[in-house]
C-alpha positions as CSV (number, residue, x, y, z in Angstrom):
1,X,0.0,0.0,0.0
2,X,2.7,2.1,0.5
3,X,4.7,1.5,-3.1
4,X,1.1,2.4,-4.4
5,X,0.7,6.0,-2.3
6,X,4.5,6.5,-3.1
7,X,4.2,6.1,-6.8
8,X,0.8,8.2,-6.9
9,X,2.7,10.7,-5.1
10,X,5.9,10.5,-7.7
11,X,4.0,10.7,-10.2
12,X,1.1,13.5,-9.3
13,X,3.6,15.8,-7.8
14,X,6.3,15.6,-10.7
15,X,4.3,17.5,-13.1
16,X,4.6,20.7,-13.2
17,X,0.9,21.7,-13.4
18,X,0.2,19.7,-10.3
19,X,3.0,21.5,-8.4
20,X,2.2,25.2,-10.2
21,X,-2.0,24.1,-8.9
22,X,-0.3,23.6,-5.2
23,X,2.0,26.7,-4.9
24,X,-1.0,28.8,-5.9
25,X,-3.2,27.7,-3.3
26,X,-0.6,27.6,-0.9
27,X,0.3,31.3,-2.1
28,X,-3.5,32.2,-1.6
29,X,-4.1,30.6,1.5
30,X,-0.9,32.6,3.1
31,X,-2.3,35.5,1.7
32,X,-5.8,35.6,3.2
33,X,-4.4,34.5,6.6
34,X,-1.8,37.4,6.8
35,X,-3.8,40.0,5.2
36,X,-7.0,38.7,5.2
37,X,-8.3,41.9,6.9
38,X,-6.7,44.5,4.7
39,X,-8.3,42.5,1.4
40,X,-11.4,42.3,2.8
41,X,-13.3,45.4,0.7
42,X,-11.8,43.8,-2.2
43,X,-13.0,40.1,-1.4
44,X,-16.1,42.4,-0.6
45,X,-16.4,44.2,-4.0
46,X,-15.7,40.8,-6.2
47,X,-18.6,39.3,-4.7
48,X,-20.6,42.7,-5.4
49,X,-19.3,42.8,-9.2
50,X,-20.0,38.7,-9.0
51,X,-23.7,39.2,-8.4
52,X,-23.6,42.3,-10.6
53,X,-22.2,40.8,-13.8
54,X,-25.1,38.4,-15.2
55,X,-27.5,41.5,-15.6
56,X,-24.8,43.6,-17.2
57,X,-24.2,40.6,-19.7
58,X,-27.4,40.6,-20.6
59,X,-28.0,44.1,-20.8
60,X,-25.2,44.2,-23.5
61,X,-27.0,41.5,-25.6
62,X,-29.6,44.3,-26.6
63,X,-26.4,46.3,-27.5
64,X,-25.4,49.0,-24.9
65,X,-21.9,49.4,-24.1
66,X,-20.7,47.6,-21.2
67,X,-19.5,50.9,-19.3
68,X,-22.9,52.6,-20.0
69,X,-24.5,49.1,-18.6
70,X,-22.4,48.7,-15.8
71,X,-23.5,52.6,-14.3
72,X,-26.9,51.5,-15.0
73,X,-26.7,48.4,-12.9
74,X,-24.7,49.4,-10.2
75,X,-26.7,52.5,-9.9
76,X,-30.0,50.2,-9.2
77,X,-28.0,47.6,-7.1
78,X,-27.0,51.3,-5.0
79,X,-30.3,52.6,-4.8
80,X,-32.4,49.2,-4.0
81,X,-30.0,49.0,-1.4
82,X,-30.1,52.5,0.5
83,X,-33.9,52.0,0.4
84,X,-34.0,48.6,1.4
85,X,-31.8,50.0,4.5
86,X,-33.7,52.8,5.6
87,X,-37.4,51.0,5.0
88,X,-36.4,48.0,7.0
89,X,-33.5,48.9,9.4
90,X,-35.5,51.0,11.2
91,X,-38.8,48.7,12.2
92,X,-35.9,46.0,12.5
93,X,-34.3,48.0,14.9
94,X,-37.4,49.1,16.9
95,X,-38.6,45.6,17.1
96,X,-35.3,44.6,18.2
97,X,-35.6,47.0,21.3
98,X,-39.0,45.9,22.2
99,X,-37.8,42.7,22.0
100,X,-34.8,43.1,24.2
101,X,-37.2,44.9,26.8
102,X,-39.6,41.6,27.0
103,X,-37.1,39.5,27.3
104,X,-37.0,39.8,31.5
105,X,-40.9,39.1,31.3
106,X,-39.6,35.8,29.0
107,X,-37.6,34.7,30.6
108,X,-39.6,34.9,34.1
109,X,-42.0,33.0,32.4
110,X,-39.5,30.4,31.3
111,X,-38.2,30.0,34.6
112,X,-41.9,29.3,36.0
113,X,-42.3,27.0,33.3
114,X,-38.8,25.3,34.2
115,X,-39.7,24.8,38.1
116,X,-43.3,23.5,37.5
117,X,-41.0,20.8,35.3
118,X,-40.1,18.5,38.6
119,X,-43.8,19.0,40.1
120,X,-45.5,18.0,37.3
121,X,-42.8,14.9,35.7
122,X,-40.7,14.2,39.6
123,X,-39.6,10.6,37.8
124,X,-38.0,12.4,34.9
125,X,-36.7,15.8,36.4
126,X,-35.7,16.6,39.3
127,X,-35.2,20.7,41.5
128,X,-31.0,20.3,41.5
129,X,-31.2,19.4,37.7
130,X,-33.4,22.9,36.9
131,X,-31.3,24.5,39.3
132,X,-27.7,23.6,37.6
133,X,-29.0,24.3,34.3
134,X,-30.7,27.8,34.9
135,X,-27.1,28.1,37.0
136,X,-25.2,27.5,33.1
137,X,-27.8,29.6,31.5
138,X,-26.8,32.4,34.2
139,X,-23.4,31.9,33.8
140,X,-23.7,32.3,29.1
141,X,-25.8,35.3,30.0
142,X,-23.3,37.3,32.1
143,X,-20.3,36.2,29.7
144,X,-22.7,37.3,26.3
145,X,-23.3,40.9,28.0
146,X,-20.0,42.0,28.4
147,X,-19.0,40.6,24.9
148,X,-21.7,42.6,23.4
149,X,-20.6,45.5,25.6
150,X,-17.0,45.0,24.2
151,X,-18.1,45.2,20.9
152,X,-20.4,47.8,21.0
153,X,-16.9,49.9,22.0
154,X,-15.1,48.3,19.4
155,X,-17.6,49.4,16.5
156,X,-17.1,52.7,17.0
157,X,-13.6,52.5,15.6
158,X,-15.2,50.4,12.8
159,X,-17.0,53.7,11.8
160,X,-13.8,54.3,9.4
161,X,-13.5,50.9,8.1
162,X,-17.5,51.8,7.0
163,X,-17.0,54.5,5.5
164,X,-13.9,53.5,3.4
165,X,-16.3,50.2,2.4
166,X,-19.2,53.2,1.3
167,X,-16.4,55.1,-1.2
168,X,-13.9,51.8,-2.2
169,X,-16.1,49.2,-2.4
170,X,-18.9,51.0,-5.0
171,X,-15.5,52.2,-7.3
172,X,-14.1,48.4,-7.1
173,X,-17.3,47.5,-8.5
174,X,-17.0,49.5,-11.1
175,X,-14.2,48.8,-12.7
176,X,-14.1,45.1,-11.9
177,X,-17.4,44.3,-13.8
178,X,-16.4,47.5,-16.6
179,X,-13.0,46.1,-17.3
180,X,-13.8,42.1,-16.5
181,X,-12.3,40.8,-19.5
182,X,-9.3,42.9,-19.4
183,X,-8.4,42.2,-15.8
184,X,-9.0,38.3,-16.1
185,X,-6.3,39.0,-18.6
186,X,-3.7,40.7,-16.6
187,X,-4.2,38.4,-14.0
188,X,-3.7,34.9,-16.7
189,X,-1.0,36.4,-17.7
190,X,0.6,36.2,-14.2
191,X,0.5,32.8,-14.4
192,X,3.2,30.4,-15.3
193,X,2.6,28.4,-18.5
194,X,2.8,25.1,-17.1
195,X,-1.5,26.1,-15.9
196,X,-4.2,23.2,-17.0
197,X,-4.7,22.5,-14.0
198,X,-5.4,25.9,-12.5
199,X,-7.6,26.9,-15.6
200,X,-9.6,23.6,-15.2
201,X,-10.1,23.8,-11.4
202,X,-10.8,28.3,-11.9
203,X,-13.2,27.9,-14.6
204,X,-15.4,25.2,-12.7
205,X,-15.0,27.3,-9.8
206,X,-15.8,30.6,-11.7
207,X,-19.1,29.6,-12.7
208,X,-20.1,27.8,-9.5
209,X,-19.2,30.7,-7.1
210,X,-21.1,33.2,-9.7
211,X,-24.2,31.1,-9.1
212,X,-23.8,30.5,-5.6
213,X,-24.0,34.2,-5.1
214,X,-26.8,35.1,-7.1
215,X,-28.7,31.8,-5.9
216,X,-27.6,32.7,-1.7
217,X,-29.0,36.1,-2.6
218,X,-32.3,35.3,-4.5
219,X,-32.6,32.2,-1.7
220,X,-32.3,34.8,1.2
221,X,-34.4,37.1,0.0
222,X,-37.2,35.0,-1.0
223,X,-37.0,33.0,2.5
224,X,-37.2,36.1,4.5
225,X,-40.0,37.5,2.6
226,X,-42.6,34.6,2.6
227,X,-41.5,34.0,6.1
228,X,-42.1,38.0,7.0
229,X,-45.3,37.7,5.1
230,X,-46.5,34.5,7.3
231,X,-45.5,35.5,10.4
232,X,-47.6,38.9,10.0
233,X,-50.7,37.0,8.3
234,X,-50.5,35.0,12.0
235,X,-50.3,37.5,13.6
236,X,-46.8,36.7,15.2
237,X,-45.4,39.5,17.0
238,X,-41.5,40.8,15.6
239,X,-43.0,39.3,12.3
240,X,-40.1,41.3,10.2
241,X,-37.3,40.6,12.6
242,X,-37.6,37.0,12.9
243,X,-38.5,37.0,8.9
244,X,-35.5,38.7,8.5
245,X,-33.5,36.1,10.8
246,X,-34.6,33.1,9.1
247,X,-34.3,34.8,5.6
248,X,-30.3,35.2,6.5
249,X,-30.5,31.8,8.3
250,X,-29.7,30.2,5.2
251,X,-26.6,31.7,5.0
252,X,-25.3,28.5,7.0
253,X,-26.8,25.4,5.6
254,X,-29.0,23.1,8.2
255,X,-27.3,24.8,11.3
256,X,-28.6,28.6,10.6
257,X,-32.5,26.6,10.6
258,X,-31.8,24.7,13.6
259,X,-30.7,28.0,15.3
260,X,-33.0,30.7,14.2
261,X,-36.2,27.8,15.2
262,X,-35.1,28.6,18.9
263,X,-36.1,32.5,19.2
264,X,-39.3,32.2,16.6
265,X,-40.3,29.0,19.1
266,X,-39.5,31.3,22.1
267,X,-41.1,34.4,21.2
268,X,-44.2,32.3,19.8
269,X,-44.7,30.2,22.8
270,X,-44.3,33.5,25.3
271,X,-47.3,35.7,23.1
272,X,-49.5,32.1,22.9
273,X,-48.7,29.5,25.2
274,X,-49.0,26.0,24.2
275,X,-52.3,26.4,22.7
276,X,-53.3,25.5,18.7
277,X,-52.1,29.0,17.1
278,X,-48.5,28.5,18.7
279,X,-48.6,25.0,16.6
280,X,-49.9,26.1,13.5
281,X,-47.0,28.7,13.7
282,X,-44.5,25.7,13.8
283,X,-46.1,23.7,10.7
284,X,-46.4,26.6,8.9
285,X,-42.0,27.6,10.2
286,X,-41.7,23.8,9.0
287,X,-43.3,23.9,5.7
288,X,-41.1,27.0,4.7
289,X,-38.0,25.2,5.8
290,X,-39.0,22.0,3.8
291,X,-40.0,23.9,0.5
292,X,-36.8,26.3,1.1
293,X,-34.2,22.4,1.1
294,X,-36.6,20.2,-1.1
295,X,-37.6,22.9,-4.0
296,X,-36.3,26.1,-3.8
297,X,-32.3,24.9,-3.3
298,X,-32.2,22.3,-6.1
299,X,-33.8,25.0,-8.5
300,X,-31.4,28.2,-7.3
301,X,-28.2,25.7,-7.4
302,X,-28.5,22.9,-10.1
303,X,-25.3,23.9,-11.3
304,X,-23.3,23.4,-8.2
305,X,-21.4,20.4,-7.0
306,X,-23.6,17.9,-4.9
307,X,-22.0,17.8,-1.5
308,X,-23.2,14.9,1.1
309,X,-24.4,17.0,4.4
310,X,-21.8,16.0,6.4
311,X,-19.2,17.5,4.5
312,X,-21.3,20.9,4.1
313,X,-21.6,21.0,7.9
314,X,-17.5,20.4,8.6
315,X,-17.2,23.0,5.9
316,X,-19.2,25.8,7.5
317,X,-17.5,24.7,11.1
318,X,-13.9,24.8,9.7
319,X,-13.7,28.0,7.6
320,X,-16.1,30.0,9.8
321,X,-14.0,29.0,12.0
322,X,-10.9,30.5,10.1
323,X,-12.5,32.9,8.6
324,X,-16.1,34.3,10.9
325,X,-18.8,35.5,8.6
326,X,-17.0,35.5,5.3
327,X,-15.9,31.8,6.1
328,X,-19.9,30.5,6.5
329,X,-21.3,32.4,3.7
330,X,-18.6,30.4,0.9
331,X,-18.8,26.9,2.6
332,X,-19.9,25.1,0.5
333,X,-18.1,27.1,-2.6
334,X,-15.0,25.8,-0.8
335,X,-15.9,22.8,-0.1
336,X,-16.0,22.6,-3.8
337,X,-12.8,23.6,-4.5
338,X,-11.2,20.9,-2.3
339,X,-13.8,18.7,-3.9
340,X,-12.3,19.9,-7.7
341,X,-9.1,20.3,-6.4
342,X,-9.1,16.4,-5.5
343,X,-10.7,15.3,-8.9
344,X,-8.1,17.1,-10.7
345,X,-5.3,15.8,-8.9
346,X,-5.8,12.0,-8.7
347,X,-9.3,9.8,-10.4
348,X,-10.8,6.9,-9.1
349,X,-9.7,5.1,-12.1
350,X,-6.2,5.6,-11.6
351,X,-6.4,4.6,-8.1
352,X,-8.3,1.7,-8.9
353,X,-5.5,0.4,-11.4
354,X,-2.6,1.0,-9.0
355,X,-4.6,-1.1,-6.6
356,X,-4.8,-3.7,-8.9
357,X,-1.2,-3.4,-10.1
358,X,0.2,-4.0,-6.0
359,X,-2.2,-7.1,-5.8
């Protein structure tokens, strides 16, 4: 077995595309872990001109120039944007703060709930249980205030770092979907000849990060509206917050749904109890979560790379773990390049025969 991993190795890693393919992700990867900060508004702006480029394209199929097109598009993306944030921001924000002055009255009501618990099942719970549990629930509160008070300090030097994203990031747009074509061939030109490999594995990836953007987008927007609409038809109270949560839930396949379940639950059993409207909430909550994996998902990202669940879920632990936010949102657009990174280096077949070979 180990003559077979030794020749594999021999023979993958002495050509040179294999090798050029491994210093450039080794180059990359050093580069967003140094100066992964500083690169940021750019990272920022490619996604922008990412999600900006199809309706250029097609704009310049009825014959406009692509600079003329490009104004036109970024100028909508600009002002759907600033209107989307001062329409919704606002009742978001108020809703919040109402929210965040119920929660003592929750939570008293959750602890009422929680000491009736031994009373009513004293085979199954017992009053030292409740009491080392509301004890850990203490203990998370206490730490999660002063981290929240931490960073409420901390944006305020993050005020500059907004306002340089407000000038840079718009102009980077600009000229990254104005001059695509022309900086796709400075870049190609940086690279050494010896590059089938990195052309294979960047045009695969090319088209599937440029629908995994559009698709998240369209996904997240059409998740937190119906859920927005539902919530207000029942009547739920913080209808467009917790719309807005689960709309942005999806940003972090099957765990964001597992999470953003606990505070619609919460704040739907405090205004009902456990009565029928609190569980016609929840069928309704699980019919939008099963249309949103079952229907809308296979539709928005037919073209990506099937990915078992399992590996989705290590992938969303291990870069937003290395990388927060940014890390979550292009999981699974990672996970796919390790997955093309893989199939270009080594195939099944060739394994298959080497096997053979050593028996």
């Amino acid at each position: 077995m180990l003559n077979v991993f030794g020749r594999w190795y021999k023979r993958k890693f002495s050509d040179p595309d294999s090798m050029m393919l491994l210093l450039l992700l080794i180059i990359s990867s050093v580069l967003l872990a140094v100066w992964g900060g500083i690169l940021m508004p750019v990272i920022v702006a490619a996604i922008i001109a990412y999600l900006l480029d199809w309706p250029v394209v097609q704009l310049c199929k009825l014959g406009l120039s692509r600079g003329y097109t490009t104004m036109l598009v970024l100028f909508g993306f600009i002002s759907v944007s600033i209107l989307t944030f001062v329409v919704l921001v606002p009742i978001v924000a108020q809703q919040s703060i109402n929210l965040i002055k119920e929660t003592p009255q929750i939570w008293e009501q959750g602890l009422l709930w929680l000491l009736k618990l031994p009373e009513t099942y004293p085979n199954l719970v017992q009053l030292y249980q409740i009491q080392d549990v509301l004890d850990g629930i203490n203990d998370r509160v206490v730490v999660l205030a002063e981290q929240l008070l931490s960073a409420s300090f901390s944006s305020l030097g993050g005020l500059g770092a907004l306002l340089i994203y407000m000038i840079l990031v718009p102009l980077m747009v600009f000229f990254m979907v104005k001059d695509k074509e022309m900086l796709v061939s400075n870049i190609s030109s940086l690279l050494p000849s010896e590059r089938r490999l990195i052309k294979q594995v960047g045009s695969e990836m090319n088209l599937q990060i440029a629908n995994y953007i559009r698709g998240k987008v369209i996904e997240i927007i059409i998740v937190g509206t119906v859920s927005t609409i539902t919530f207000a038809f029942m009547d739920l109270r913080y209808a467009l917050l917790l719309g807005v949560l689960v709309g942005f839930s999806v940003l972090i396949p099957y765990i964001g749904a597992a999470f953003v379940t606990i505070p619609v639950a919460i704040v739907a059993l405090f205004q009902w109890g456990l009565t029928p409207d609190f569980w016609y909430l929840m069928i309704a909550y699980g019919i939008i979560q099963a249309l949103d994996g079952n229907v809308l998902v296979p539709i928005l990202f037919s073209e990506a790379v099937s990915l078992h669940p399992v590996y989705i879920i290590i992938a969303v632990l291990f870069f937003g773990g290395m990388w927060g936010f940014w890390g979550v949102f292009f999981a699974i657009p990672l996970a796919t390049l390790v997955k093309a990174v893989a199939n270009a280096w080594s195939s099944p077949t060739e394994l298959l025969t080497e096997l053979s070979t050593e028996a």
